[in-house]
C-alpha positions in Angstrom: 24.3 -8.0 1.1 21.0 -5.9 0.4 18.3 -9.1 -0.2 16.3 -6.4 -1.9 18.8 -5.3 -4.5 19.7 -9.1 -4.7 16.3 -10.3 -5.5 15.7 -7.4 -8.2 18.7 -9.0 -9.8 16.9 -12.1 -10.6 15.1 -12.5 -13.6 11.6 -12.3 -13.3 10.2 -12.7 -16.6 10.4 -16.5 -16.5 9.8 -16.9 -19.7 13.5 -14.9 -20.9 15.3 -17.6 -19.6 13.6 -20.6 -21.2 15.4 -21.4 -24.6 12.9 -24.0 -25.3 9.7 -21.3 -26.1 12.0 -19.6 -28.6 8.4 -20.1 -30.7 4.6 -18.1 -30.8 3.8 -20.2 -27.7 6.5 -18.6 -25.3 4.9 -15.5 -26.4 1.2 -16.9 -25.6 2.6 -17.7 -22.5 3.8 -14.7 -21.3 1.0 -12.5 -22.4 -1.3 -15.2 -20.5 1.0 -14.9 -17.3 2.1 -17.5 -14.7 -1.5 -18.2 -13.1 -4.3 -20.5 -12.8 -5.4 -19.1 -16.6 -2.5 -20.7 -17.7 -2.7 -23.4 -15.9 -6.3 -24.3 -17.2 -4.9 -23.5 -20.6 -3.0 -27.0 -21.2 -6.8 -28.6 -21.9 -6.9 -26.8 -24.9 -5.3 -29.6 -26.9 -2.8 -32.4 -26.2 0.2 -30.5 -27.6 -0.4 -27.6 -26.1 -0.8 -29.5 -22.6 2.6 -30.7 -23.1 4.4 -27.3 -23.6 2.4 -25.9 -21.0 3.3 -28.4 -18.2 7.0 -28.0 -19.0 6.8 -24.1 -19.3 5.7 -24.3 -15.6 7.7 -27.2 -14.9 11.0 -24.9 -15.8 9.6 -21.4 -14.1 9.3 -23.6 -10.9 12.6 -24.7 -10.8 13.5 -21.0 -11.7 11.9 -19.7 -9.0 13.0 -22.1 -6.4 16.8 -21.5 -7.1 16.1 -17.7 -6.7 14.2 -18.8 -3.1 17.3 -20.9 -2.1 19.6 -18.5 -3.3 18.2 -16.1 -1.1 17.4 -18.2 1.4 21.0 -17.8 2.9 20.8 -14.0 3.2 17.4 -13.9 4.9 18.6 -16.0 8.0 21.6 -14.0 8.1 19.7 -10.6 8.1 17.3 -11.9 11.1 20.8 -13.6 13.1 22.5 -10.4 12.7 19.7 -7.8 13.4 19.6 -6.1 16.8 17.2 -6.6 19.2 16.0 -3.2 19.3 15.3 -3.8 15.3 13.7 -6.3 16.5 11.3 -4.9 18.7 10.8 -1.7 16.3 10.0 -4.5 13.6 7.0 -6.0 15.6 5.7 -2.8 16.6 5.8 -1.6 13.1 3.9 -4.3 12.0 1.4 -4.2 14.8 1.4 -0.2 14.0 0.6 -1.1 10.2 -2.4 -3.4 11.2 -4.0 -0.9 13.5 -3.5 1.3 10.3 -4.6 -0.3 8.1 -7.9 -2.1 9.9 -9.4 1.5 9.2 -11.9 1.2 5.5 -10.7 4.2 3.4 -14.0 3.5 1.4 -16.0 4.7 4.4 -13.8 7.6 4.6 -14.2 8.3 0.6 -17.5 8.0 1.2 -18.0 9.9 4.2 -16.0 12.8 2.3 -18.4 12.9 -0.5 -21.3 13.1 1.9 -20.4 15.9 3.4 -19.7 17.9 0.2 -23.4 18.0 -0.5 -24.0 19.6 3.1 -24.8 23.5 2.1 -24.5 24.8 5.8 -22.8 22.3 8.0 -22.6 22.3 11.6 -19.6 24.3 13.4 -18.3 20.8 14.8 -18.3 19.6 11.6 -16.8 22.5 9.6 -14.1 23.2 11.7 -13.2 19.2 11.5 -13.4 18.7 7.7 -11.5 21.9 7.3 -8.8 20.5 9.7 -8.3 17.4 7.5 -8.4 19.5 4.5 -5.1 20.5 5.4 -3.7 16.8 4.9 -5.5 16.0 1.7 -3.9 19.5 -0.2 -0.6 19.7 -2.0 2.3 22.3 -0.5 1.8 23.8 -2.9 -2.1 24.7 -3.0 -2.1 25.0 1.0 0.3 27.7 0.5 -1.9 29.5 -2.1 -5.2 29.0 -0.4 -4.1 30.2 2.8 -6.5 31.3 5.3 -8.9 31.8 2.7 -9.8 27.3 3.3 -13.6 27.4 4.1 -15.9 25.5 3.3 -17.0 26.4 -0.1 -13.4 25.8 -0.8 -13.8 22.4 0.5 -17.3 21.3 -1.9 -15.6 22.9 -4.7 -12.4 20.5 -4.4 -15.1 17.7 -4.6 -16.6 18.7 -7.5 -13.2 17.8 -9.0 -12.6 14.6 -10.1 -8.9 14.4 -10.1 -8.9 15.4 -6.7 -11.5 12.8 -5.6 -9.2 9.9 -7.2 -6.2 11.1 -5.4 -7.7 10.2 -2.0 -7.6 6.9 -2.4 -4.1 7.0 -2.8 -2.7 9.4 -0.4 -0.4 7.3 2.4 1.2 8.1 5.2 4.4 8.5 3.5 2.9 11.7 1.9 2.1 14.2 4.9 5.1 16.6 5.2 5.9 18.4 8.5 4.0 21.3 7.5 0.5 19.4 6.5 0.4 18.0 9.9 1.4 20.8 11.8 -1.3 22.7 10.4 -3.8 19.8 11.0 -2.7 19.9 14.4 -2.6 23.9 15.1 -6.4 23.3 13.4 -7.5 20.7 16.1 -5.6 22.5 18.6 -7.1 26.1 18.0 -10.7 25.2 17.9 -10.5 22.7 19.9 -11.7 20.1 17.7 -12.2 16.4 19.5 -13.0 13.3 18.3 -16.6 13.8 20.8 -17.3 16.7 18.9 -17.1 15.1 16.1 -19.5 11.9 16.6 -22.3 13.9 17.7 -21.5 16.2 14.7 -22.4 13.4 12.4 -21.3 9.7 11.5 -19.6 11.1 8.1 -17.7 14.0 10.2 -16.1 11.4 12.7 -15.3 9.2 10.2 -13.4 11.9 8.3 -11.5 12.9 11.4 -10.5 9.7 12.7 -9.1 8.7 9.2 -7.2 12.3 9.6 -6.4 11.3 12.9 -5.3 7.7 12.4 -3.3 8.9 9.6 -1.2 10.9 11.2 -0.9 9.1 14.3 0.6 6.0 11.9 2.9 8.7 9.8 4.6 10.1 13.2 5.2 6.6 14.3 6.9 6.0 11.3 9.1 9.0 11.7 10.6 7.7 14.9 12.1 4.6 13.3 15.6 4.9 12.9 17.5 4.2 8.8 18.8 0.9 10.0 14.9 -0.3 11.4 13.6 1.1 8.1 15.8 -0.7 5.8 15.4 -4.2 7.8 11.6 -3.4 7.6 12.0 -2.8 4.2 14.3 -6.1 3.5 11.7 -8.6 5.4 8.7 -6.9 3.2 10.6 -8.0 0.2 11.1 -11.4 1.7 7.7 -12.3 2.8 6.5 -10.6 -0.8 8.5 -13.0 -2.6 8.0 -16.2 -0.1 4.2 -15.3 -0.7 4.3 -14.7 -4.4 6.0 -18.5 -4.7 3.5 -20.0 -2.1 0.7 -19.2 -4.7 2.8 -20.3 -8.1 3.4 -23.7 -6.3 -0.2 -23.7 -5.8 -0.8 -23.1 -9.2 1.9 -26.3 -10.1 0.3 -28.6 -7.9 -2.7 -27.9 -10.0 -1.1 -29.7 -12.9 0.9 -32.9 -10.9 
């Protein structure tokens, strides 16, 4: 059985399933949310302390039957699972980390920099320019052509949508085409990672974000369905494993 389809069928809104706030103070409840807010809320009078340590007294127990009714299908998903999904299950995770341990705020940053730089140097043009080509849709790359320069590039800053959008672009976004054109870009000019750090600090950091980026997203593309659905089954586990770690944290608050 899918564990991820299995845990969307339980009900997460806690407060649904509790007949006992039928009143105004489920509803407080709720819009408050399960957290240390809530928590701290019983103080506010005796009676209220007493509907509040039961409302959290009955979520517990809610959310530790879902744990143990899960429980069971975890431990058969890691007994069952292949070695080699195994193995492609640690180096994913290692994979993420390395990912990951880059700061996309110095890359935002950097980014912005380098859009107030009139007349950049040719190390650091043809760099930028290469990245560009990850950070367009199909869609405007196909437009813009070979017509992307530089000007092209500062005027893309100047908008703010685009700016925002950085921050959320992931790996799962770059299509064949984006990084084949990064790459023919690198490739043709010859653009390295050397060039780039005596360019300037903002052009490197730009192009090793490009580069880490795409190195993590062809990694990714070598994983085979079955690794990507386990990988995607233990995420939801250790989400949910976390998620009740901190609520019991939050109930220990109030023993």
């Amino acid at each position: 059985m899918d564990i991820v389809k299995l845990s969307s069928s339980q009900p997460t809104p806690a407060h649904i399933s509790l007949a006992n706030f039928c009143d105004l103070r489920g509803i407080v409840f709720s819009f408050i949310g399960v957290n240390k807010d809530l928590a701290a809320f019983r103080f506010v009078s005796r009676e209220w302390k007493e509907f509040v340590d039961e409302y959290l007294r009955q979520v517990y127990s809610i959310k530790k039957h879902n744990i143990e009714t899960l429980r069971p299908q975890w431990e058969e998903l890691h007994r069952s699972m292949p070695q080699s999904v195994k193995d492609a299950i640690e180096i994913a995770e290692v994979r993420k980390v390395l990912y990951e341990s880059f700061d996309k705020n110095r890359f935002l940053r950097s980014i912005k920099m380098l859009a107030k730089i009139s007349t950049p140097s040719k190390a650091t043009r043809e760099g930028i320019l290469a990245a560009m080509y990850l950070l367009l849709d199909e869609e405007e790359l196909t437009k813009v052509g070979d017509t992307l320069d530089w000007k092209y590039f500062r005027r893309k800053l100047l908008n703010r949508n685009f700016v925002k959008g950085l921050r959320k672009i992931a790996p799962e976004d770059l299509t064949q085409g984006k990084m084949a054109k990064f790459e023919a870009a690198i490739g043709m000019e010859m653009v390295t990672e050397y060039d780039q750090m005596y360019a300037s600090i903002e052009a490197r950091n730009v192009y090793m974000w490009a580069v880490n980026i795409v190195e993590y997203k062809q990694f990714l593309d070598t994983l085979t369905d079955e690794s990507k659905d386990a990988i995607r089954q233990c995420k939801v586990q250790k989400t949910i494993e976390k998620e009740f770690c901190h609520f019991e944290s939050i109930v220990q608050m109030i023993a």
